[in-house]
C-alpha positions, 0 to 999 in steps of 0.5 A: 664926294661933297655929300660925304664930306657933309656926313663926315664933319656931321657924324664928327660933330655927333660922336667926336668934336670933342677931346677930354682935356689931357686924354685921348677920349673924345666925344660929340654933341650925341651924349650932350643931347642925351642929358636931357631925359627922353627928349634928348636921346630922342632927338639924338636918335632923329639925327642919327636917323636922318644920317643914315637915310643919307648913308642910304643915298649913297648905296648900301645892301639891305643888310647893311642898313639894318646893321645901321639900323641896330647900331642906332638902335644899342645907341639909343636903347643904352641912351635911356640909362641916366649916365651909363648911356651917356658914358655908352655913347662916348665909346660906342660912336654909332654914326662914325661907325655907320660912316665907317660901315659905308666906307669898308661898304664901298671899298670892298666893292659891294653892291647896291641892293634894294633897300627898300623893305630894309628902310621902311623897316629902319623907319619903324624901328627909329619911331618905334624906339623915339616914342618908346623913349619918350614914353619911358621918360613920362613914366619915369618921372610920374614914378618919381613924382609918386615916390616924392608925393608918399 
């Protein structure tokens, strides 16, 4: 379908539009935004919400959205690591592997589930982890900003 069309150049565009000249490693816009501290892996977490919530559409069991759920998750938690997460994001590709997750889903012949208490959870989960890294970033720059003062 055209939606997934959609979904599939944006979690190309996300974790792989790109190719390190001379290798086979490639990576997306995701590590690109998570270089700006707090506010990037926040917004990276945002899309990468709103993908899921689009995955949703398209018919999922509970469980699969709270693996969703985890994989952006790991994403944004090793996101708040200056450079390792970064380099994380590069090889842990959380929304082409949610995509994959609904692919493998489908041909497997799984069934739709309610997945509402799984999505209010899934919610929480990506506001809780947002704030939580914004809050991390002004706490770490007040530290730092400490440290330079003494």
């Amino acid at each position: 379908p055209e939606t997934l069309r959609h979904l599939d150049n944006l979690t190309r565009l996300m974790d792989t539009a790109f190719r390190v000249p001379g290798t086979s490693i490639r990576f997306g816009i995701d590590p690109l935004i998570g270089l700006v501290p707090g506010l990037g892996e926040g917004i990276s977490l945002l899309i990468s919400g709103g993908i899921v919530l689009a995955l949703i559409r398209h018919g999922v069991s509970g469980k699969l959205v709270l693996r969703m759920a985890g994989n952006i998750a790991l994403d944004a938690l090793a996101g708040t690591i200056p450079v390792i997460g970064d380099l994380f994001d590069i090889g842990f590709k959380a929304n082409r592997r949610n995509l994959r997750l609904l692919i493998e889903h489908h041909q497997s012949g799984g069934k739709r589930e309610p997945v509402l208490p799984y999505l209010l959870l899934t919610i929480l989960l990506v506001a809780a982890l947002f704030i939580g890294s914004i809050l991390l970033t002004v706490v770490t720059v007040a530290y730092l900003i400490s440290r330079i003062g003494q």
